[in-house]
C-alpha positions as CSV (number, residue, x, y, z in Angstrom):
1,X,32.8,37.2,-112.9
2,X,35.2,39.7,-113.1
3,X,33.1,42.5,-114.0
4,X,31.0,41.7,-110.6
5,X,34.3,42.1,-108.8
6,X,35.2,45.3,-110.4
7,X,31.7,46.9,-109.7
8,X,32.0,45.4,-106.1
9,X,35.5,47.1,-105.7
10,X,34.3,50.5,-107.2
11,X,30.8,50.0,-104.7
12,X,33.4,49.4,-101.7
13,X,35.5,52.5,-102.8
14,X,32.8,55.2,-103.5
15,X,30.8,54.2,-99.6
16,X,33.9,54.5,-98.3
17,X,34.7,57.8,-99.5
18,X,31.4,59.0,-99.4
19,X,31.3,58.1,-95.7
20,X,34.6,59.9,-95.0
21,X,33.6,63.4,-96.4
22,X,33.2,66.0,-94.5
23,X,31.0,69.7,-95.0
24,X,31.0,72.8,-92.8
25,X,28.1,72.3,-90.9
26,X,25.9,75.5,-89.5
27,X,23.1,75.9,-87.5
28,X,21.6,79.3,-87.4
29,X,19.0,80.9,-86.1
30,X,18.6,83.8,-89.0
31,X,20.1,84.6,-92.0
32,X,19.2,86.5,-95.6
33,X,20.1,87.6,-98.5
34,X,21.8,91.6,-99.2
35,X,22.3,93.3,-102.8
36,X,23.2,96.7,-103.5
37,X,25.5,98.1,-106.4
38,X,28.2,96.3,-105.7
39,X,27.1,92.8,-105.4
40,X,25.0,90.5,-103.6
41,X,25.7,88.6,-100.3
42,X,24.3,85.9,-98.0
43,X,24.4,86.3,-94.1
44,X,24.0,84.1,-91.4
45,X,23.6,84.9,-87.3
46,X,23.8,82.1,-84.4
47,X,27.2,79.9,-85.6
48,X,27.1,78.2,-82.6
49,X,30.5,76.2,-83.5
50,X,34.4,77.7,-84.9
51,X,37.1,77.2,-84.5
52,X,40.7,77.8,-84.8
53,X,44.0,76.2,-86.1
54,X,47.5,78.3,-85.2
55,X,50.9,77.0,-87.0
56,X,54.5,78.7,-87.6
57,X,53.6,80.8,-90.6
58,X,49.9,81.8,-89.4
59,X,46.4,81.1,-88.1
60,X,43.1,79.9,-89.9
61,X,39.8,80.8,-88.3
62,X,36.4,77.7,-89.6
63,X,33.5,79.3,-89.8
64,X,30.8,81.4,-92.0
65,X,31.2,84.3,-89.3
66,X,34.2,86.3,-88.9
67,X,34.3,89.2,-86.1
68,X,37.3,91.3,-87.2
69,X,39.9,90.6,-89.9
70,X,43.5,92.0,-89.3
71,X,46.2,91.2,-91.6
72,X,49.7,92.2,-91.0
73,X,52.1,92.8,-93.8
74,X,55.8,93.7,-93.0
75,X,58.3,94.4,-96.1
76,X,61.7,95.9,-94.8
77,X,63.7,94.8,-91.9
78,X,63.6,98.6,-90.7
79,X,59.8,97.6,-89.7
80,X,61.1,94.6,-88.3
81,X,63.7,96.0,-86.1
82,X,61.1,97.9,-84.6
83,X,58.6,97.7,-82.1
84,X,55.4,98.5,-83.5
85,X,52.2,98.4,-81.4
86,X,49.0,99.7,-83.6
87,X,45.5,99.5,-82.6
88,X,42.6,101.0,-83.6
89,X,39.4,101.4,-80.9
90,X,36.9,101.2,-80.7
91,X,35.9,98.7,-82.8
92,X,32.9,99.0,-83.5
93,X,32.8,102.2,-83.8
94,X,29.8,105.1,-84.0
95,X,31.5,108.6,-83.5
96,X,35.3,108.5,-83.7
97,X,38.0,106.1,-84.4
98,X,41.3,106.3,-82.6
99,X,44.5,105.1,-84.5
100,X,47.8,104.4,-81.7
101,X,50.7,103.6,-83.0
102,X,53.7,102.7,-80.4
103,X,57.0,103.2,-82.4
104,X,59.8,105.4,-82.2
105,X,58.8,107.5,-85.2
106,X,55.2,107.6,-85.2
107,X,55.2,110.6,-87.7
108,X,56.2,108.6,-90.4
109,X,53.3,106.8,-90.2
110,X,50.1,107.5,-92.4
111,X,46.7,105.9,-93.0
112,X,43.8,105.4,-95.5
113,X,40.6,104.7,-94.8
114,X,38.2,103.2,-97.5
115,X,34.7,101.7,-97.8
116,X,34.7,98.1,-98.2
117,X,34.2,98.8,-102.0
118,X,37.9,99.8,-102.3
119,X,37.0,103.8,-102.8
120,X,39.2,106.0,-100.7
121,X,37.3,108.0,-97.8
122,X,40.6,109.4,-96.2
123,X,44.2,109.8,-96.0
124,X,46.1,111.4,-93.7
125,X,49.6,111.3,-91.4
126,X,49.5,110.2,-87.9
127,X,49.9,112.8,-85.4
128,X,51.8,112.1,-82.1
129,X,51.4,108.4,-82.1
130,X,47.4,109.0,-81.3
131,X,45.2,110.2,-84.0
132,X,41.3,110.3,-84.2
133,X,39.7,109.6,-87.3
134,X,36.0,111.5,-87.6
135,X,33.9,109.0,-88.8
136,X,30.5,111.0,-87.6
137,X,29.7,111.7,-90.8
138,X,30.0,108.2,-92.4
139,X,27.2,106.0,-92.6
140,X,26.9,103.0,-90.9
141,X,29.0,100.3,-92.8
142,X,32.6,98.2,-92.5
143,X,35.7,100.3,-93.5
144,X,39.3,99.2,-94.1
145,X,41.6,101.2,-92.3
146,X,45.2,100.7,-93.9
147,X,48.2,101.6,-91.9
148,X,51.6,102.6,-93.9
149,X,55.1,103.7,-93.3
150,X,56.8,105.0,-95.9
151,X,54.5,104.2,-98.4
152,X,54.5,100.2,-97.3
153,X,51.9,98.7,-95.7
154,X,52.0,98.1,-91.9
155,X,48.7,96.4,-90.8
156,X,45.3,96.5,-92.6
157,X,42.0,97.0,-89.7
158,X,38.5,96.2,-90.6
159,X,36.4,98.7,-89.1
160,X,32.9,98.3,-88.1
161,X,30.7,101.3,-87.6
162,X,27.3,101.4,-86.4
């Protein structure tokens, strides 16, 4: 009798946590699949539902489809007693990029740009506070353009070019 009332227990148990799971759920209206030499991916287009969850020490965006991705990394105080504005537009991009950076010294600011491979394309200082980036002669692809002053990193842009 007892063994009935164990198996009942664990039968209870598993439908009840079977029933309270819970899966990302997309429905989309194309998708494929993408190798080349540096891997193999799976794509989606037509998420038709995200969303997204703010607290005190960040944000968290659900979904299979992410837009843009821009992460912010400050390491000194002298970057936090600033006030640092930097934007890159437009994004996406086709001919030229335009880095603006809104600080009081924005000459001691520099930038990389790499494939999304990790190989370096560019580096360079920033010129006045505005400074175009020629990307004419890249293919169409997504870049990471990293931000630094004094050799730290400021802010890290995904770049889309098309």
């Amino acid at each position: 009798m007892k063994k009935i009332q164990v198996k009942l227990k664990l039968l209870v148990l598993f439908v009840i946590v079977a029933t309270a799971v819970q899966a990302q759920e997309s429905v989309n209206t194309a998708g494929g699949n993408a190798s080349g030499s540096g891997g193999t991916v799976s794509y989606s287009f037509g998420q038709v539902a995200n969303q997204t969850h703010s607290g005190t020490t960040g944000s968290i965006a659900e979904g299979v489809q992410q837009p843009y991705e821009i992460s912010v990394v400050t390491g000194t105080d002298e970057l936090n007693a600033i006030q640092l504005n930097v934007e890159a537009y437009p994004n996406p991009t086709t001919d030229k990029l335009t880095l603006s950076i809104d600080a009081p010294n924005p000459d001691d600011f520099s930038y990389q740009l790499f494939e999304i491979q990790g190989r370096l394309i560019e580096s360079n200082h920033v010129i006045g506070g505005k400074t175009s980036i020629v990307m004419q002669h890249l293919v169409p692809a997504t870049y990471l353009l990293k931000v630094f002053s004094a050799q730290q990193p400021v802010k890290t842009f995904k770049i889309i070019k098309r």
